[in-house]
Structures are given as C-alpha cells and as structure tokens.
C-alpha positions as CSV (number, residue, x, y, z in Angstrom):
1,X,-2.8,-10.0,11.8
2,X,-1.5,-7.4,9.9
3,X,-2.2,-6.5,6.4
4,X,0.2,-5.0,3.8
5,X,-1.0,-2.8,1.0
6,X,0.2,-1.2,-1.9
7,X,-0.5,2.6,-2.5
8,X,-2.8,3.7,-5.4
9,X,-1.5,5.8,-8.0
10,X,-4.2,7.9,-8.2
11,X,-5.4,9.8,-4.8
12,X,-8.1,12.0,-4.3
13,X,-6.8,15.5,-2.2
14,X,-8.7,16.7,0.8
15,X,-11.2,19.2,0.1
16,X,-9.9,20.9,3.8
17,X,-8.5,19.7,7.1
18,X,-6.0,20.6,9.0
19,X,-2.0,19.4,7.5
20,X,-0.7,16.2,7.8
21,X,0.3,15.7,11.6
22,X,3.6,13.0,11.4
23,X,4.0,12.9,15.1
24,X,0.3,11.4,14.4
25,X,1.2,8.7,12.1
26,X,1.4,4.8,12.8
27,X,5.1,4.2,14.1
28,X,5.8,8.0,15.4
29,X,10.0,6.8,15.4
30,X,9.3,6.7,12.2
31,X,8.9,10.9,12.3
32,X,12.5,12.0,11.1
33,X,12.9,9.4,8.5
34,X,9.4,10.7,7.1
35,X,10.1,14.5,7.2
36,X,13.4,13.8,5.3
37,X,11.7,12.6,2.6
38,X,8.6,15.2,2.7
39,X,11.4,18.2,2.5
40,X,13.7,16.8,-0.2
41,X,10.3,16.3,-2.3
42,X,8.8,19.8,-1.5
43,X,12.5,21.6,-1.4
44,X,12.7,19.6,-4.9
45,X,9.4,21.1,-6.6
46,X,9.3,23.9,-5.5
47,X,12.3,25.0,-8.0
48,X,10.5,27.0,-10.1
49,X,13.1,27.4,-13.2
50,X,11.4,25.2,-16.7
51,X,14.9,23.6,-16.2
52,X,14.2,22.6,-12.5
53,X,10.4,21.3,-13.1
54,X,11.4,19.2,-16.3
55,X,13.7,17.9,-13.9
56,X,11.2,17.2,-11.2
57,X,9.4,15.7,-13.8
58,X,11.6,13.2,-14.6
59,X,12.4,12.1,-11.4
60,X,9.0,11.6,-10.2
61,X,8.2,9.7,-14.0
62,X,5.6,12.4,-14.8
63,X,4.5,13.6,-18.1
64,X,4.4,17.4,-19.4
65,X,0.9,16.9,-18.6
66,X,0.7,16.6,-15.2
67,X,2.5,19.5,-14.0
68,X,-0.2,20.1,-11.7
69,X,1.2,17.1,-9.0
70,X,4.4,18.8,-9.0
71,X,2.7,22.3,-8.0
72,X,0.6,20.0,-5.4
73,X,3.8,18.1,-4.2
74,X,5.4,21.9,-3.5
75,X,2.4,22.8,-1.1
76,X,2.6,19.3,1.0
77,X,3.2,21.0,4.3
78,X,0.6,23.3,3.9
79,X,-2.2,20.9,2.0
80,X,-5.3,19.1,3.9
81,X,-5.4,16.0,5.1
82,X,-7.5,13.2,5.5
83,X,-7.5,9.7,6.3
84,X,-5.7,7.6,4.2
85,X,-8.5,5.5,3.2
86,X,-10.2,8.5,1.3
87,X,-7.0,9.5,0.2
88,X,-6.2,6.5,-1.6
89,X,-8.0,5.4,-5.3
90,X,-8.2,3.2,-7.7
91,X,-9.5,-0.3,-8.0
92,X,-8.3,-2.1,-5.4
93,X,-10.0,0.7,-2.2
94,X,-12.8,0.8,-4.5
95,X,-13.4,-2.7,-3.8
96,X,-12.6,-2.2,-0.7
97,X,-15.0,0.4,0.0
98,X,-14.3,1.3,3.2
99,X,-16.5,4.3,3.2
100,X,-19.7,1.5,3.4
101,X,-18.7,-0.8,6.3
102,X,-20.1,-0.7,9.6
103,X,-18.1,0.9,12.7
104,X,-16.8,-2.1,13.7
105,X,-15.5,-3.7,10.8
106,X,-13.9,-0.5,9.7
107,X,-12.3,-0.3,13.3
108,X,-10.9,-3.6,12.3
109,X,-9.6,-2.7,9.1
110,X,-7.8,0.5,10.7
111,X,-6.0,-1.7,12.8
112,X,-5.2,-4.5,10.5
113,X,-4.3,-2.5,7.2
114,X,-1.5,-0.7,6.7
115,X,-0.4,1.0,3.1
116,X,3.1,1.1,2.2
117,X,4.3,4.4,0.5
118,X,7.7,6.2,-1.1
119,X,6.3,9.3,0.9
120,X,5.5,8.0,4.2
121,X,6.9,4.3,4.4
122,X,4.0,3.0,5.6
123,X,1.1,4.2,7.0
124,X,-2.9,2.9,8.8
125,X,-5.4,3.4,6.7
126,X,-6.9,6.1,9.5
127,X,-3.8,8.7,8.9
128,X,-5.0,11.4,7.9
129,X,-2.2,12.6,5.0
130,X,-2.3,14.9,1.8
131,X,-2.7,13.8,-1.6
132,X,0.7,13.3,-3.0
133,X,2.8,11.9,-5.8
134,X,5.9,10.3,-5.2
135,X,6.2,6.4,-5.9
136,X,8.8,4.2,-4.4
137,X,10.8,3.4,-7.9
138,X,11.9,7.6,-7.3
139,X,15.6,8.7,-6.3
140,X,15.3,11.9,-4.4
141,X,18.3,14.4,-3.5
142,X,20.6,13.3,-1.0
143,X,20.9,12.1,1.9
144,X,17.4,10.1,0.5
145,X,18.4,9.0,-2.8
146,X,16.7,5.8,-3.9
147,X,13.3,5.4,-2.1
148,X,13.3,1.9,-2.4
149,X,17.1,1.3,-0.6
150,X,16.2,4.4,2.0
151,X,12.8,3.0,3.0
152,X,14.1,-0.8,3.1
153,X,16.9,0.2,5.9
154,X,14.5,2.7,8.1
155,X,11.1,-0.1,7.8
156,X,12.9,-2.8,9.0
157,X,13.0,-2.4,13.1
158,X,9.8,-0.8,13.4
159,X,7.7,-3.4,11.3
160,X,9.8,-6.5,12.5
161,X,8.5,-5.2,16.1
162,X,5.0,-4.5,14.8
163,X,4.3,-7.8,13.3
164,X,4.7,-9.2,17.3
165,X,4.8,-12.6,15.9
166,X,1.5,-12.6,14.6
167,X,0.4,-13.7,10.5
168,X,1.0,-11.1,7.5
169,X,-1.2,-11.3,4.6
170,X,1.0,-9.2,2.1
171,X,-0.8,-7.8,-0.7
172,X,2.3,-5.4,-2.1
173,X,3.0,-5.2,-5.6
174,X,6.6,-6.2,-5.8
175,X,8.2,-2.6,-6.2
176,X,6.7,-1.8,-2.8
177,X,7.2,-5.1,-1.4
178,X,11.0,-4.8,-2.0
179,X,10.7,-1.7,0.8
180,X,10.6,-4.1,3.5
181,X,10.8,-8.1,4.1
182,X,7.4,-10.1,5.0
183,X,8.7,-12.6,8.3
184,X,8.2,-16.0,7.6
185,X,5.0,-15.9,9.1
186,X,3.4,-14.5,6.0
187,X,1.8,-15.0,2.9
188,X,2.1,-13.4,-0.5
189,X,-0.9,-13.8,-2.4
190,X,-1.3,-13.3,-5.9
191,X,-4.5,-13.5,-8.1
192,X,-5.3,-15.5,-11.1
193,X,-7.9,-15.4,-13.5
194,X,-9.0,-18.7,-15.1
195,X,-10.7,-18.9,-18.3
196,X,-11.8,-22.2,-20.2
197,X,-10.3,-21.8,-24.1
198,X,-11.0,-24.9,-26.2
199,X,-12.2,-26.8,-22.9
200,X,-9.0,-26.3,-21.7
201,X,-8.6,-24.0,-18.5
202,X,-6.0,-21.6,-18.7
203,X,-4.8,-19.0,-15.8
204,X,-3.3,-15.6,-16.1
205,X,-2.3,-12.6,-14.0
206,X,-4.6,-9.6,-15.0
207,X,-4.5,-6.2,-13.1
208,X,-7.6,-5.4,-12.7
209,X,-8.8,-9.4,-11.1
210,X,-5.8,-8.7,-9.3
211,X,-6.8,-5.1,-7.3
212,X,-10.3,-6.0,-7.3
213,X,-10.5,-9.5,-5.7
214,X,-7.2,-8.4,-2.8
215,X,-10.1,-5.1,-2.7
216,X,-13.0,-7.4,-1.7
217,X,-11.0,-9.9,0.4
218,X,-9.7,-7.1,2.7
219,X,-13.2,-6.0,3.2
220,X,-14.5,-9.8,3.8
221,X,-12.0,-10.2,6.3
222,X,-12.7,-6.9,8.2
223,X,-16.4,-7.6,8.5
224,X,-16.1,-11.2,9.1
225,X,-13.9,-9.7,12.2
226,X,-11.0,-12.4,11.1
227,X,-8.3,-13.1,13.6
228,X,-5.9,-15.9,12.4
229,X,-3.3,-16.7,14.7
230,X,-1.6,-18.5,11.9
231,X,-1.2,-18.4,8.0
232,X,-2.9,-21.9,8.4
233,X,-5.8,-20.0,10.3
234,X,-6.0,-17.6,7.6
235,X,-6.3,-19.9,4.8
236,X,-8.8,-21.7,6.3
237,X,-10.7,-18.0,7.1
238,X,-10.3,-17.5,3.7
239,X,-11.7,-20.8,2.3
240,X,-14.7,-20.2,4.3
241,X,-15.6,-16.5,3.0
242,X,-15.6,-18.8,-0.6
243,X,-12.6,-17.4,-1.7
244,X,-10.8,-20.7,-4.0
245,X,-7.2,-20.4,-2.7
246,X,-4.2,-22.7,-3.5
247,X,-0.9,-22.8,-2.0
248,X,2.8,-22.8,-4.4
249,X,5.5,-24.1,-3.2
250,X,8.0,-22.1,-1.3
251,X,11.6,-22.2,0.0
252,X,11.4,-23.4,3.6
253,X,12.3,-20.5,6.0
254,X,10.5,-18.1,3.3
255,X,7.2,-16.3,3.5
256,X,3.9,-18.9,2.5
257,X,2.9,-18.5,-1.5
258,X,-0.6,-18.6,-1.8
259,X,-2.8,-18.3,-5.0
260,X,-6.7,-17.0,-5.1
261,X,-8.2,-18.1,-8.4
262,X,-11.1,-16.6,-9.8
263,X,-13.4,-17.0,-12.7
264,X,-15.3,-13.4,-12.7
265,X,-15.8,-10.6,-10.1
C-alpha cells in the first residue's frame, strides 16, 4: 500500500547534517527533474537587488515578513538535512508523531508514506532534505514554470510504476493532488466533523479534524502493521482501528471516495 501526503507549510530546518543527497531520494530517475527545480529556486533568491527579493516574494506568496525563507531558500545546497519526518510540521505529523512509534511501525510508515512537494515531487518520509519553502501553486523561471504542470508530466511514470498494482490511500490536499493522478485502485479520503445543532446532525469540512484525524490514522495503520491488498481490505482495516468511514459515490473507472466522520479528536 502506498500512502500519499501533503507537505506542511511550516518545517522545522536541521540543526546540522550533512546537505541533501538527491541521488539518495525515493525514485533516484527522478534526480534531474528535482535539481532543475532546486537551481531555478536558489538561482531565483539569491538575487539580491530589493527589486529581485520583492519579486521572489511574490512568487513564492510570501509576506515582507518573512524574508528570512527567501535567505534560507538561497542556501538550499549548502543547508542540513534530515529526514523528512522531522522536517515536516504542523498538525497533521503532529498527529502523526512519528518520533514516538516503535522501530517497526516506523519501518512501516517509511515504506508506506510518501510526501508530495513543489520542491522535490515526492519524497519517503526517511529522506533526509532541508527545510524549504516553495509550495506547488508557484511558477518558477523557465524551463520549470508552473510547479503544478512541471511536476504532473515528470510524476507520472515513476509513481504509476511505484504503485505496482497495489491500494493508494491519498491523503493530498487537492493543490498537491493535482501533481499526479491516484490509479483507480485508490481512495481519496476526506474528513468530516459532525455536530448535533437543534438535534439535528450536521457535517462539515474543518481543517484542523481534517490534519489531525489523516495524522492519527497514518500512525494507526503503521503500528497496526496494515497491509490491504485492496481498497476493500483497507476499509475494512480501517473499520476495525474504530475509525467510522463511509463511502460517496464515484464515477466508475475513478479513484474510491471515502469519508471518516468524527465527533471529537
């Protein structure tokens, strides 16, 4: 099974470490495609003229504020690294917490989870990589341009081949989902919150539910040691880790739409 993540907008940077390695990242064919990227955005903030970093600025939708990622994104080949997993904040990895889970299950969750990025394209959660800050929504100098369009034409061999037939459970948000098209044995999951009003029970889509609950059932399903064979399989894996899931319907030939309702955290 494999697992598909969105990044987190906030990341923590190494403290040190050696710099990131991408002959060492998941899919190494993936190599040139990545260091185009990585030297548009460094080439691209390193331009020290106010002119060229209210640019930079712009194109990465930062605010005058946070200057700092642009100095941060100039200094990319030279920055630690570390693996993803610490790399990566925010609610969702906190729920996660992959820093707590025994050898095993986090030996699982290496191999299962992947993260999708503007930077990278995708990437395990062992990688070890640099704190950066460039989202997939971003149109870099040519030959990139649009992350989104350059990331959805290099992705698609290497993933279709990585799946190897085997169940998706895609978690993406749908800007990073657009980088690269689930198979049809998948499932998109969403999360909705249900609250009773007036005795009557009502259901919306709330960030934080959202991040929090995908958090805890990655980390359910890596210390359970899950291994569906099937969406079927996995709703039924799900169902028994008391997770309350219900299925949409969905256009046949399309990826499975599945819902996880929850009252609280």
């Amino acid at each position: 099974m494999l697992i598909l993540l969105p990044p987190s907008e906030g990341k923590t940077p190494a403290a040190t470490g050696e710099p990131v390695d991408l002959d060492d990242l998941w899919l190494p064919e993936l190599g040139a495609a990545r260091k185009r990227v990585l030297t548009k955005l460094v080439a691209m903030c390193r331009r020290g003229s106010a002119r060229s970093v209210a640019d930079s600025l712009s194109v990465l939708g930062l605010s005058e504020g946070q200057r700092g990622e642009i100095a941060r994104n100039a200094g990319l080949f030279e920055a630690p690294a570390a693996p993803a997993v610490e790399v990566y904040t925010g609610v969702l990895y906190e729920a996660l917490g992959a820093g707590t889970l025994d050898d095993a299950a986090r030996k699982r969750l290496f191999d299962s989870a992947v993260v999708f990025s503007g930077l990278w394209g995708v990437v395990r959660l062992g990688d070890r990589i640099p704190a950066y800050r460039c989202s997939v929504g971003v149109t870099l100098p040519s030959p990139v341009g649009g992350v989104t369009a350059y990331w959805k034409k290099g992705l698609r061999k290497a993933l279709d081949l990585a799946t190897d037939g085997g169940p998706v459970l895609d978690l993406r948000s749908g800007a990073y989902a657009a980088m690269w098209a689930a198979p049809v044995q998948s499932a998109a999951l969403r999360v909705l919150h249900e609250r009773v009003v007036g005795g009557v029970a009502k259901r919306s889509v709330v960030s934080h539910f959202n991040k929090a609950t995908k958090g805890r059932l990655v980390r359910a399903l890596a210390v359970e040691g899950a291994a569906p064979a099937s969406v079927d399989e996995l709703v039924t894996v799900m169902r028994d880790l008391k997770f309350t899931v219900e299925e949409r319907p969905a256009p046949e030939g399309r990826p499975r739409q599945l819902d996880i309702v929850v009252a609280e955290l």
